[in-house]
C-alpha angles and dihedrals in degrees: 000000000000115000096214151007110238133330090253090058087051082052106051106027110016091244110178121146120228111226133234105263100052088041079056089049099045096051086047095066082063098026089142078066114043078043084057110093097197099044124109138252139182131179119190111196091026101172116190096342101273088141103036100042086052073040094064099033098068086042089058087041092058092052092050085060099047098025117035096109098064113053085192098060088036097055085046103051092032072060090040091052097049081053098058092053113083133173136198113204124185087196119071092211092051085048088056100036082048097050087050101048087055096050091046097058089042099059087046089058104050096034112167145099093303094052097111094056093035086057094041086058086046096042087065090037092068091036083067102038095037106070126186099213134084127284099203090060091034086227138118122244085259093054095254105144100246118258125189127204114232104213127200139185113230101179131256099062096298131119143203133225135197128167123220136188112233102220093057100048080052083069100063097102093045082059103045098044123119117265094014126143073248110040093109091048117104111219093252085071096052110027111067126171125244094214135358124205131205123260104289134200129218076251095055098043083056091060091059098059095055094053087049097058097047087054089060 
């Protein structure tokens, strides 16, 4: 695999890809995680997807492992653990090359009659989790402050969905810590959502993709 894309990128932006066997050894120094379907990760200068796509590939394998005798739970959290990975990209062609990396490793895992409408849904959930902007500011390209969407599987084929500014979920250990103004304060006093969406279906995460894409 080739390290990096060109000498300028180095230059501007310190571009280097890490490869495959160090991805593998620093997800083992936290393996119960990465083996945990429903844990999150984030990470915030994401590239083109080496960690995620490791990332998701532990995660498949560990509902293969629950979950291979139901195609129907197994279609739903391979879909819940590509939920709980996120990235954050400076550079518009890594977010892409990320998104469909994902994707790509994804539909190779559910395979199947239902694959198109379970990668449409997939498609929108990394629109939302793969966002071109910069970590360090916790802003998108266009300025927006980031939010993230916190996904959850309710059963029965139905989903949840809560957005979340970034900046203020980075708080979180500034208001829990001992001694702090906030320390007594539970974080449902302190974490609101920005925005919280009725129970979907993969149908119906399909269908936002679709609206997405005739807006563009």
């Amino acid at each position: 695999m080739n390290l990096t894309k060109s000498k300028q990128r180095i230059a501007d932006h310190g571009e280097v890809f890490t490869p495959s066997w160090m991805v593998e050894a620093m997800l083992d120094l936290v393996k119960h995680e990465t083996e945990r379907i429903d844990s999150r990760f984030l990470e915030p200068a994401c590239g083109s997807g080496n960690f995620i796509v490791a990332i998701l590939r532990r995660k498949f394998a560990a509902v293969e492992l629950k979950y291979a005798s139901s195609d129907f739970e197994r279609r739903h959290y391979a879909l819940l653990g590509l939920m709980c990975v996120y990235g954050v990209e400076l550079l518009p062609d890594n977010v892409h090359e990320c998104r469909a990396n994902a994707l790509d490793v994804f539909a190779e895992y559910v395979g199947g009659d239902e694959t198109e409408i379970l990668c449409r849904a997939a498609s929108y959930v990394l629109s939302q989790n793969i966002v071109h902007g910069d970590a360090l500011t916790m802003r998108t390209l266009p300025g927006q402050p980031i939010t993230f969407a916190e996904w959850g599987y309710l059963g029965k084929g139905k989903f949840m969905r809560r957005d979340f500014r970034f900046d203020v979920l980075t708080g979180s250990s500034a208001f829990s810590a001992e001694g702090s103004l906030f320390a007594h304060l539970g974080k449902h006093e302190i974490f609101t959502p920005t925005r919280t969406y009725a129970p979907m279906t993969i149908v119906e995460l399909a269908a936002q993709a679709a609206a997405a894409e005739v807006t563009l």
